[in-house]
C-alpha positions as CSV (number, residue, x, y, z in Angstrom):
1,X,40.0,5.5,-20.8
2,X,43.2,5.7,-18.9
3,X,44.3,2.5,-16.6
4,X,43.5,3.5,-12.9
5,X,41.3,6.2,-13.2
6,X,39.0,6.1,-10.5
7,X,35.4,7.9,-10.8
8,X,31.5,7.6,-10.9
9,X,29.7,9.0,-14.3
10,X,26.4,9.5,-14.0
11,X,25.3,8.6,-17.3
12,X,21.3,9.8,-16.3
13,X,19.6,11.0,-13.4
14,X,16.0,9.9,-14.2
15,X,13.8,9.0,-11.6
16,X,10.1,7.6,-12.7
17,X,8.2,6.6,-15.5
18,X,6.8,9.6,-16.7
19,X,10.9,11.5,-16.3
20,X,12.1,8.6,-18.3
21,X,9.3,8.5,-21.2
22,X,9.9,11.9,-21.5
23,X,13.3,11.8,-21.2
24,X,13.2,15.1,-19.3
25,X,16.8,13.7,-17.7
26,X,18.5,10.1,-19.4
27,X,18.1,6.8,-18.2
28,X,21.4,5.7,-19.0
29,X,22.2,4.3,-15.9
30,X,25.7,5.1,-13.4
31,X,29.3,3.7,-15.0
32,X,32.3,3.0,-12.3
33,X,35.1,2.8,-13.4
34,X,38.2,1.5,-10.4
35,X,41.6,0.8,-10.9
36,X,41.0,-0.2,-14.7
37,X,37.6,-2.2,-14.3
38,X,34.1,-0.8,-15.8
39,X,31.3,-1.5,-14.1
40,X,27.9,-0.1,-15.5
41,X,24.8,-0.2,-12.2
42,X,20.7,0.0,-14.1
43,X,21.4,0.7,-17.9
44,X,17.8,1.8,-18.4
45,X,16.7,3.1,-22.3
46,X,19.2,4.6,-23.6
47,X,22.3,3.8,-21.7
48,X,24.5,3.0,-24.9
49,X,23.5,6.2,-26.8
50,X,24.7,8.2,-23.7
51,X,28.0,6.3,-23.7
52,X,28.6,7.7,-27.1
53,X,27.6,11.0,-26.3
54,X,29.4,10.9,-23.2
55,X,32.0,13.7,-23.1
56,X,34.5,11.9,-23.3
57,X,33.1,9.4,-24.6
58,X,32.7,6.0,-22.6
59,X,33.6,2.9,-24.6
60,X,31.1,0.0,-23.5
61,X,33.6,-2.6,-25.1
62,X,35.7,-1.8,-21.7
63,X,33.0,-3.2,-19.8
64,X,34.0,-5.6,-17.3
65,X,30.1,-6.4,-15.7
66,X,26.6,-4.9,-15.5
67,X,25.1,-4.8,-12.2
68,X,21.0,-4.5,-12.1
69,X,19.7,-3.4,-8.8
70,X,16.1,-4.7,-9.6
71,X,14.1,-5.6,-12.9
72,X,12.2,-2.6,-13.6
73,X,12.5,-1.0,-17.0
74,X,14.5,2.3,-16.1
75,X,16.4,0.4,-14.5
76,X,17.1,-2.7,-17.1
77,X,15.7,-1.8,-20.4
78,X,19.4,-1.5,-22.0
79,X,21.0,-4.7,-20.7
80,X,21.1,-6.3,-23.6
81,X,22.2,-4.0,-26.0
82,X,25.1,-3.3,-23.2
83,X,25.7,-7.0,-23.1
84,X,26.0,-7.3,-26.9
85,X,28.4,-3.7,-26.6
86,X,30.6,-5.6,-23.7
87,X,30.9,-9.1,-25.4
88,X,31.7,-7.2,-28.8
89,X,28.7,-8.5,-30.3
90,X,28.9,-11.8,-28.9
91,X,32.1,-12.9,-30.4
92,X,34.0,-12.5,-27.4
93,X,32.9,-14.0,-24.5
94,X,33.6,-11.7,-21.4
95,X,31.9,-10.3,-18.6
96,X,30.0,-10.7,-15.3
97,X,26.1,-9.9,-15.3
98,X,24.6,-9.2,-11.5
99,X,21.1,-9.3,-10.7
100,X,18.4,-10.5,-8.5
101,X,16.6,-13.9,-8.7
102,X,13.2,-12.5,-10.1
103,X,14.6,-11.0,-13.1
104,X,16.1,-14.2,-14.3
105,X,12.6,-16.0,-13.4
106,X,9.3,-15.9,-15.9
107,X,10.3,-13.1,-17.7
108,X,13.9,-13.0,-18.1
109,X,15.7,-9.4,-18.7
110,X,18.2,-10.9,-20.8
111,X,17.5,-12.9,-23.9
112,X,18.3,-16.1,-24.0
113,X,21.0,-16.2,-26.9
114,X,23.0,-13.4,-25.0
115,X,23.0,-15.8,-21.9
116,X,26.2,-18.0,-22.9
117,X,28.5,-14.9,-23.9
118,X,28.9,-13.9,-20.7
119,X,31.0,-15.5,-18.5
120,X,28.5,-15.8,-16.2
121,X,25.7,-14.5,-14.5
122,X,25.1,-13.9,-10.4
123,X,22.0,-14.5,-8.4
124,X,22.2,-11.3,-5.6
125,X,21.9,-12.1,-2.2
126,X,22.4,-10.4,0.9
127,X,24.3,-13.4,2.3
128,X,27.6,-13.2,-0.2
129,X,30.0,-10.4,-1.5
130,X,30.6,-10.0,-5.4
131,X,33.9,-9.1,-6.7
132,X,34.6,-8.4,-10.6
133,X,38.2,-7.0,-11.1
134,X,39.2,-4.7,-9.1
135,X,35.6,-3.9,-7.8
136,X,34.0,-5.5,-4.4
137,X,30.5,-4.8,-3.3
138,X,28.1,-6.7,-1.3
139,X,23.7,-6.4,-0.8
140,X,22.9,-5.5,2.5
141,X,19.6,-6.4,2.2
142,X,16.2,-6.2,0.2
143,X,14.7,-3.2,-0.4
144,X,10.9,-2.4,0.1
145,X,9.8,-2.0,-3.5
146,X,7.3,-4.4,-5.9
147,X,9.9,-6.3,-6.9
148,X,13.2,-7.4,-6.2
149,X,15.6,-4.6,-5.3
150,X,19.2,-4.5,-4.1
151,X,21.3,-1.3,-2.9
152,X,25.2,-1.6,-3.0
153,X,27.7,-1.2,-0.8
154,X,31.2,-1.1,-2.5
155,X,34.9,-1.2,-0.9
156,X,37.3,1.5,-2.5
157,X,40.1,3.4,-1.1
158,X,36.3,5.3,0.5
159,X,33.7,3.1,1.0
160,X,30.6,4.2,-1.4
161,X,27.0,3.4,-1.2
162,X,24.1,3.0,-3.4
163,X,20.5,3.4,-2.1
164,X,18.3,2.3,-5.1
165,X,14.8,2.7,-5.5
166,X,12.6,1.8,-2.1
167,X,10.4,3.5,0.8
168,X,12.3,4.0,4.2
169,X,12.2,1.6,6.4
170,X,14.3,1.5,9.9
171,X,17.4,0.5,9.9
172,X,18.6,1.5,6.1
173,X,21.1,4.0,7.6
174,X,22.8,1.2,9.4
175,X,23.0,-0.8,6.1
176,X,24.5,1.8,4.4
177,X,26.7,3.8,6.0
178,X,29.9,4.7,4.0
179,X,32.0,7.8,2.8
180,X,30.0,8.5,-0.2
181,X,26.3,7.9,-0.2
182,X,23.9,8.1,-3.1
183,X,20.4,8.4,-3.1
184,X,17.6,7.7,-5.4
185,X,15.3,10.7,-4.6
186,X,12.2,10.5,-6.6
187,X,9.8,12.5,-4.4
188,X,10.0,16.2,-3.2
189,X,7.4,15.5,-0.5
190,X,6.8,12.0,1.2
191,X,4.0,9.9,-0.3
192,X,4.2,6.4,1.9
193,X,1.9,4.7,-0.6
194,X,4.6,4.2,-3.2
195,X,7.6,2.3,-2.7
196,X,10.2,5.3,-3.5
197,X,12.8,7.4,-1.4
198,X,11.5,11.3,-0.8
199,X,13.6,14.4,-0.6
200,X,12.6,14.3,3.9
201,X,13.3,10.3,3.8
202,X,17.0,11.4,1.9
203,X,17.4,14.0,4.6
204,X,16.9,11.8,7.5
205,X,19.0,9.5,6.0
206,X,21.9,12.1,5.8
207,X,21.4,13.1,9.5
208,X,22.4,9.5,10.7
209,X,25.0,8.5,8.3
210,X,27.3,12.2,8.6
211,X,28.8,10.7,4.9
212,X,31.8,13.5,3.7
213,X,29.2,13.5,0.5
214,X,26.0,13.0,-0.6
215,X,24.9,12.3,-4.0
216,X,20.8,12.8,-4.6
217,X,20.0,11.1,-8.2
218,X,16.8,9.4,-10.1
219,X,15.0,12.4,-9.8
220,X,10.8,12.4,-10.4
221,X,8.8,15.6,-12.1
222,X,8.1,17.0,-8.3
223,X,11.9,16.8,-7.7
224,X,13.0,18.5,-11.2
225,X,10.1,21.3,-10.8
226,X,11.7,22.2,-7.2
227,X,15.2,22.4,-9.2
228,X,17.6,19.3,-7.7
229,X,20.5,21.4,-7.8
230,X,18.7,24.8,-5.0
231,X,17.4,21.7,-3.0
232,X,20.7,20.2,-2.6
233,X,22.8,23.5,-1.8
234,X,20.0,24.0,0.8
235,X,20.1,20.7,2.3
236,X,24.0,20.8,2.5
237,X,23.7,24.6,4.7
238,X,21.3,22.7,7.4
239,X,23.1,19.3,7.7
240,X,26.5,21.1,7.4
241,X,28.3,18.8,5.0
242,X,28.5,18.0,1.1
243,X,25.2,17.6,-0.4
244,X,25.3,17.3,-4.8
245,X,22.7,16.6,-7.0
246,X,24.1,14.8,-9.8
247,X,23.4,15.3,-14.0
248,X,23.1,14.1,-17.1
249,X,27.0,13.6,-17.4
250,X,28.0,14.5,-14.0
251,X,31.5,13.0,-13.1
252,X,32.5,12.2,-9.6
253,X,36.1,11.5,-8.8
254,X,37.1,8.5,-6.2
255,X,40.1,10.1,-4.9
């Protein structure tokens, strides 16, 4: 990977259990790579075989930190493998991990020989900024969702966002307005008894931000069967700017 290169790779776009079990789209997670530093956000189950069948492919040795929005296992399920991939095995200690407070708590995401070959490990909170490299980001605040659950804001040359898994709630467009916005879609119509993001709720969102583009990912069987791709190009006609919905693989340049 070349030194400065600047882009997102969305390693998988699964959204939901029953998309990731059946692996109907990969669960590998999003990479970021920024002026030399490699970032990987929610390496679910099988984040490091989609590094090696990345086109090119991606080499989690480069790995500077892992960032876990929340504990669930889409979302987690790989960090320790990914560790063991950025630490070389554990021979060489390296690396930031980020994640919130409950999946450190009574049942730990990361096993507990892995702990001391990292050089360390960060508690989110909405009331600090992170940096790892060249990469800044800060929590705006909780999500609604069972546990846990952080979106990012991050400070490139454009600002980009990252709204993880949760149910809308007031005030998220204010939390994360930026250039570049992605969105965890999981639902083609709204369902307000479970804690995830609909393609209406992503919409809405778009309407008060006006980002130059938005990203829809994590995709659930009601989003795939409407086709992500005809929803998007549709959605980018009536709000009149950039709408993508990212794939297996799909690279997005930070120019």
């Amino acid at each position: 990977m070349k030194t400065g290169e600047n882009y997102i790779k969305f390693l998988g776009t699964a959204g939901a259990r029953f998309v990731m079990i059946k692996q109907l789209r990969s669960s590998g997670g999003i990479w970021i790579s920024y002026k030399g530093t490699n970032v990987i956000i929610d390496p679910g189950p099988g984040s490091i075989a989609r590094c090696a069948l990345s086109k090119p492919k991606m080499d989690p040795t480069t790995l500077d930190g892992i960032i876990l929005t929340h504990r669930h296992l889409d979302h987690s399920n790989d960090i320790n493998v990914m560790i063991e991939a950025m630490t070389e095995g554990g021979f060489k200690k390296k690396g930031v991990v980020f994640l919130p407070a409950d999946a450190m708590d009574d049942e730990p995401v990361i096993l507990r020989h892995l702990r001391p070959v990292v050089e360390r490990i960060e508690i989110l909170d909405e009331k600090k900024k992170y940096a790892i490299g060249e990469i800044a980001f800060s929590v705006p605040s909780r999500q609604r969702h069972p546990v846990a659950t952080y979106g990012l804001n991050f400070d490139f040359k454009k600002t980009v966002s990252l709204i993880t898994d949760t149910r809308y709630f007031e005030g998220i467009e204010d939390m994360y307005k930026a250039d570049i916005v992605i969105i965890n879609v999981v639902f083609f119509e709204e369902r307000p008894a479970i804690e995830h993001l609909s393609l209406p709720d992503a919409k809405r969102i778009i309407e008060k931000i006006k980002p130059e583009t938005a990203i829809l990912t994590h995709f659930g069987m009601t989003m795939l069967t409407h086709k992500p791709h005809l929803l998007a190009e549709q959605l980018s006609v009536e709000l009149n700017r950039e709408v993508i919905a990212a794939y297996d693989g799909m690279r997005f340049d930070l120019t």
